[in-house]
C-alpha positions in Angstrom: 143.2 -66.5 68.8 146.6 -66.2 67.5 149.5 -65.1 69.2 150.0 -60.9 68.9 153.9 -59.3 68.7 154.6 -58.2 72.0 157.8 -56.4 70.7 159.0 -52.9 71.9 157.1 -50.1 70.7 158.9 -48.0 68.4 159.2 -44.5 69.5 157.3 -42.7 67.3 154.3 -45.0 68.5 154.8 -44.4 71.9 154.9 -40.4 71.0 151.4 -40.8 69.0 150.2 -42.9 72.2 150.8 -39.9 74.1 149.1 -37.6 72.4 145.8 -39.6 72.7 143.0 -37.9 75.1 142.5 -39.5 78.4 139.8 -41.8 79.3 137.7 -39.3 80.8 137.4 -37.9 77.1 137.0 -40.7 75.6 133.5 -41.3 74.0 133.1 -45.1 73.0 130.2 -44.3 71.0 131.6 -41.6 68.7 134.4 -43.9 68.0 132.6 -46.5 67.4 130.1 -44.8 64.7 133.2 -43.1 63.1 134.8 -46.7 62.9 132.1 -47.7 60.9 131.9 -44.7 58.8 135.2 -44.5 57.5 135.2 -48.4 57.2 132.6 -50.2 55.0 133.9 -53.5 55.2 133.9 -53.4 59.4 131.5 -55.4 60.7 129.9 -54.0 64.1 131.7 -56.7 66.3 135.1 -56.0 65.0 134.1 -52.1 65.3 133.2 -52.4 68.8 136.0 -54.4 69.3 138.6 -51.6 67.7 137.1 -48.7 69.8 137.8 -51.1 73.0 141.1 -50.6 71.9 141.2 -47.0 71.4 139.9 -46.9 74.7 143.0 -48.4 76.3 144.9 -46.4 74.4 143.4 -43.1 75.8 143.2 -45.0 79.7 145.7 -44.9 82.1 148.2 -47.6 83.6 146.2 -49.2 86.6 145.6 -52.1 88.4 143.6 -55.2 86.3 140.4 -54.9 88.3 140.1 -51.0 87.1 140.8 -51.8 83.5 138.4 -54.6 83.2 136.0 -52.9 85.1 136.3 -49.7 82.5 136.1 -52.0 79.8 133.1 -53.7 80.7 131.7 -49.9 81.8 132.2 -48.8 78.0 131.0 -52.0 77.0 127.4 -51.6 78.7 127.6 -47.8 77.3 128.0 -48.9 73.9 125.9 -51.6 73.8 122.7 -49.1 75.0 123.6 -46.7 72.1 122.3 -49.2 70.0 118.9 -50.7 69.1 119.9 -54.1 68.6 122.9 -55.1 71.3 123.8 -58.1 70.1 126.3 -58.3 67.3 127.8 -55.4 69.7 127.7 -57.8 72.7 129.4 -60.7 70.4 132.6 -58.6 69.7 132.9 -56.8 73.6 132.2 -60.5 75.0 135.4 -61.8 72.4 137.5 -59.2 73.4 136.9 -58.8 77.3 138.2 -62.9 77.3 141.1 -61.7 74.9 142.1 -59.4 77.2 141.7 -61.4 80.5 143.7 -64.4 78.5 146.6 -61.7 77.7 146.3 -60.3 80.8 147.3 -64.3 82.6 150.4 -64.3 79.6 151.5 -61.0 80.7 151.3 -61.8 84.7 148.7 -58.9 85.2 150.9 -56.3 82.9 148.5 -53.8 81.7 151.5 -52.0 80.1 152.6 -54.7 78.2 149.4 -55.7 77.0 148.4 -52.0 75.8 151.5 -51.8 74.2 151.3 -54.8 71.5 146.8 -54.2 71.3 147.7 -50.7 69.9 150.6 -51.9 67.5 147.9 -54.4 66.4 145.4 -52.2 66.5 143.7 -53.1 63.3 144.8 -57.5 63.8 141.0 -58.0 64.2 140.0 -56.2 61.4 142.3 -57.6 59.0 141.3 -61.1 61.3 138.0 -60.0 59.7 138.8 -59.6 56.2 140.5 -63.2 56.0 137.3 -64.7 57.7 135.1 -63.1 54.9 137.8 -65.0 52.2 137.6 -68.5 54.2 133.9 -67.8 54.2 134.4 -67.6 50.1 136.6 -70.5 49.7 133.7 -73.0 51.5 130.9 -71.4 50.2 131.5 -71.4 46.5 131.7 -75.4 46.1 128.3 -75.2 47.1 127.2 -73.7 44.0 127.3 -75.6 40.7 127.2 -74.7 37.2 123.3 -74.0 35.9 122.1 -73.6 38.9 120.1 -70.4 41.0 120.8 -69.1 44.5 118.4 -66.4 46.0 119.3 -64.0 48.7 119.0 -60.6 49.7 120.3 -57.8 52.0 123.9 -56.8 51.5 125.8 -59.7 53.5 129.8 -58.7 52.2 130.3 -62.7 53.0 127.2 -63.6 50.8 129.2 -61.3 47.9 132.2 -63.2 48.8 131.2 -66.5 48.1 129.1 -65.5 44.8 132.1 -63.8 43.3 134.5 -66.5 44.0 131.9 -69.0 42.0 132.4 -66.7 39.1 136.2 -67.1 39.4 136.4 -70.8 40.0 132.9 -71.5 37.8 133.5 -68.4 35.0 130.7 -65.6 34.3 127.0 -66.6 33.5 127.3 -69.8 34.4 125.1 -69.6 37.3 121.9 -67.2 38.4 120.8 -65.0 41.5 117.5 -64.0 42.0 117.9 -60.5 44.5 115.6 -60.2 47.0 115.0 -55.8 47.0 113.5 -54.0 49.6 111.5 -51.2 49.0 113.1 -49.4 52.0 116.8 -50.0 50.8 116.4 -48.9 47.0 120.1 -47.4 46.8 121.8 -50.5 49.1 119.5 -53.0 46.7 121.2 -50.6 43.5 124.6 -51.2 44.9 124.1 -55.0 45.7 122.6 -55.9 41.7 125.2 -53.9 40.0 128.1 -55.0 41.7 127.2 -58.6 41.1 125.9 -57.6 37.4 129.6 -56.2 36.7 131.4 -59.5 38.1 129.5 -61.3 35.1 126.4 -62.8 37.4 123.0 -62.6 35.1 120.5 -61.0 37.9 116.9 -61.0 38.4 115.6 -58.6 41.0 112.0 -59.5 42.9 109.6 -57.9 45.1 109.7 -59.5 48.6 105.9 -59.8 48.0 107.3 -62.3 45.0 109.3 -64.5 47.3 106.7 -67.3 47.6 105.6 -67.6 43.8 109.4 -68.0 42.4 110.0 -70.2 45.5 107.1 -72.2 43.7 108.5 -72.2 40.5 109.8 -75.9 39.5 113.3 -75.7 39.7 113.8 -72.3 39.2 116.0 -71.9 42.7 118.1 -74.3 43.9 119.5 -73.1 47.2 118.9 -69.3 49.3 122.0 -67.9 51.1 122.0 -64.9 53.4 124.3 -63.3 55.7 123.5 -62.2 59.5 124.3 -60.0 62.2 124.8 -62.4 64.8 124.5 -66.3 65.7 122.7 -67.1 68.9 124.3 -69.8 71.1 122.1 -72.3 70.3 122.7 -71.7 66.5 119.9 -69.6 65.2 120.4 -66.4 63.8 119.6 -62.7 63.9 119.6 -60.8 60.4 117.7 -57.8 59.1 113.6 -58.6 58.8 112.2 -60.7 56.5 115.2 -63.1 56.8 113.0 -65.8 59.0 109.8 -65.4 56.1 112.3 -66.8 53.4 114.1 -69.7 55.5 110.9 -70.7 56.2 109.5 -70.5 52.4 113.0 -72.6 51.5 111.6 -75.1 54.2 108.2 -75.0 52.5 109.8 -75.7 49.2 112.6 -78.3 50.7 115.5 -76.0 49.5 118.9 -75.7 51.3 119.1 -72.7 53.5 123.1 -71.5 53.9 123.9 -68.5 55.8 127.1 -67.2 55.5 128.5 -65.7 58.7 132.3 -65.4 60.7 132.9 -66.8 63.9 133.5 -63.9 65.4 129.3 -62.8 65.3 128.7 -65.8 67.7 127.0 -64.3 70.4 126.7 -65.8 73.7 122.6 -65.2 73.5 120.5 -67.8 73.6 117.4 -67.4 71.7 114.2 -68.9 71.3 111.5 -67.0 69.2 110.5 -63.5 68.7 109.7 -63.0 72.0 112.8 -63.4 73.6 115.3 -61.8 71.4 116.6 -59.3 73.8 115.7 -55.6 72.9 112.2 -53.7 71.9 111.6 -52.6 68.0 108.0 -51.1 68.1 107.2 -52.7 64.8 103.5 -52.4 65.6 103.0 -48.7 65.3 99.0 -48.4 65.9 97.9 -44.6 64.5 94.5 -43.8 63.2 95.5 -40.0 62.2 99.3 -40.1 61.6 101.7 -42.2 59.3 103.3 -45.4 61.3 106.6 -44.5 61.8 109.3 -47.3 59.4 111.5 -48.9 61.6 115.0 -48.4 60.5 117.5 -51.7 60.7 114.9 -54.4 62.2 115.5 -57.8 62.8 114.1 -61.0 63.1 115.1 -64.8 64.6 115.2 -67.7 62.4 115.8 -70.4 64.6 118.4 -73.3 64.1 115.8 -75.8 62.4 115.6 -73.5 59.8 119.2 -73.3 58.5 120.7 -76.4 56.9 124.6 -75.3 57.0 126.8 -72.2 58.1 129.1 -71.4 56.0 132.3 -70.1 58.5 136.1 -69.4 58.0 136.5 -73.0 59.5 134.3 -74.5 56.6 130.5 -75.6 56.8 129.4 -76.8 59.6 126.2 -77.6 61.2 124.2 -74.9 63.6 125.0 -76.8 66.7 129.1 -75.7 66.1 128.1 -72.4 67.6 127.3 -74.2 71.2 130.6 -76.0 70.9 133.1 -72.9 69.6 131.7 -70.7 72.4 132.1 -73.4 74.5 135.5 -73.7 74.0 136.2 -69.7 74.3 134.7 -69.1 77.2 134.4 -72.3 79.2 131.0 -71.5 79.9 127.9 -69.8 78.2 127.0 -67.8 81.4 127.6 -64.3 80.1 
């Protein structure tokens, strides 16, 4: 990570420190939702990673051992609000080795340390933002004029990259075929029209249809999806239905790119289905009620599946996830 300002705080900043509520106040999973709420272009890492923050603001001066230990405390808190922990776990992880490395520059100053996180606050958000336009830049040579790329969901790095083709390649001269989900109808809305206004011609499919248009003779030439969060080993976790179409690209030998920033590696090592961490009830056996939908569910594709990821750092091959966590952390023992 790059080196944050560790300049005197200004004293208006230190006044609107002051008047943040103590620690024993401090709910990390209110901040984190309202994060997320007021920001649609967060992503749940950087989120958690930003309420981390407000909770230092709102802690006291203590020794190390007590602030890690209430970081890691809100950490475990935050990560069981949630159904799926590990995008969560992929930003707490990142920063609880930030702030241990600044910690070591700062010779154990907690002070110091609070000081330039809060007047950087927002440096891994904005971290964020440039990831999701060096995602763009390497993503969009992948995609040549004539040709037709299929995804789905409502990856803001998959946007990225189709939007820069249209400024570096010029309207229609590509396809998408859009991937809707009857569950999502509004987010699948959002998705098509915004892509429609950009100039992008746009056919929208059932995910019943997948196979057959797979079928079709050069009809698509490539899928690309986003994720929630890249496994150690270099698989990935997305929203369900992601594994059925990397394996129908397979069937069909076409490229399978997924678009995702570094900062969703997740020190998680992950198999199959079976071992992907947290419960999600999918099989809802009734014989005199409706089975309840399952709201934000996820699946594994494993690494064999994906050709490429398509990262801030370029494209790269799914074993550069071992190797970048690797060389953040030293180990993978999390």
């Amino acid at each position: 990570m790059a080196t944050v300002d560790t300049t005197a705080v200004a004293p208006a900043e230190q006044q609107q420190q002051q008047q943040q509520p103590s620690s024993a106040n401090f709910d990390i999973v209110e901040t984190y939702r309202s994060l997320l709420d007021s920001d649609p272009y967060l992503t749940k890492p950087v989120a958690a990673i930003e309420s981390l923050i407000a909770l230092l603001n709102a802690h006291p001066s203590t020794t190390v051992f007590e602030i890690l230990d209430t970081v890691k405390a809100h950490s475990d808190r935050l990560k069981a609000s949630v159904s799926n922990p590990v995008p969560l776990s992929a930003g707490t992880d990142l920063f609880l080795q930030y702030l241990v490395s600044s910690l070591r520059q700062q010779d154990g100053s907690f002070d110091a340390v609070r000081q330039h996180l809060l007047r950087n606050g927002r440096l891994f958000a904005q971290r964020a933002n440039a990831a999701r336009q060096g995602i763009a830049d390497a993503g969009w040579r992948l995609i040549h004029e004539g040709q037709c790329i299929l995804t789905h969901g409502a990856s803001r790095s998959v946007v990225g990259i189709l939007e820069r083709a249209v400024q570096n390649l010029g309207a229609a001269k590509f396809k998408v075929i859009y991937v809707r989900e009857e569950t999502r109808v509004e987010e699948s809305d959002r998705i098509v029209r915004e892509l429609r206004s950009k100039g992008i011609p746009v056919a929208e499919i059932a995910e019943a249809s997948v196979a057959y248009v797979m079928g079709l003779l050069r009809q698509v030439n490539m899928v690309i999806v986003g994720a929630e969060a890249v496994t150690s080993n270099g698989g990935i976790i997305s929203r369900m239905g992601t594994l059925q179409l990397s394996k129908l690209a397979a069937q069909a030998n076409l490229p399978f790119y997924v678009a995702v920033e570094t900062h969703k590696f997740a020190r998680k090592f992950v198999m199959d289905q079976r071992d992907i961490g947290f419960k999600q009830d999918l099989l809802d056996f009734s014989i005199d009620t409706k089975s309840k939908d399952i709201v934000d569910a996820v699946d594994f594709t494993p690494p064999d599946l994906i050709s490429k990821l398509i990262t801030e750092n370029g494209i790269k091959l799914p074993g550069y996830v071992f190797e970048q966590l690797l060389d953040i952390y030293g180990s993978l023992n999390g």
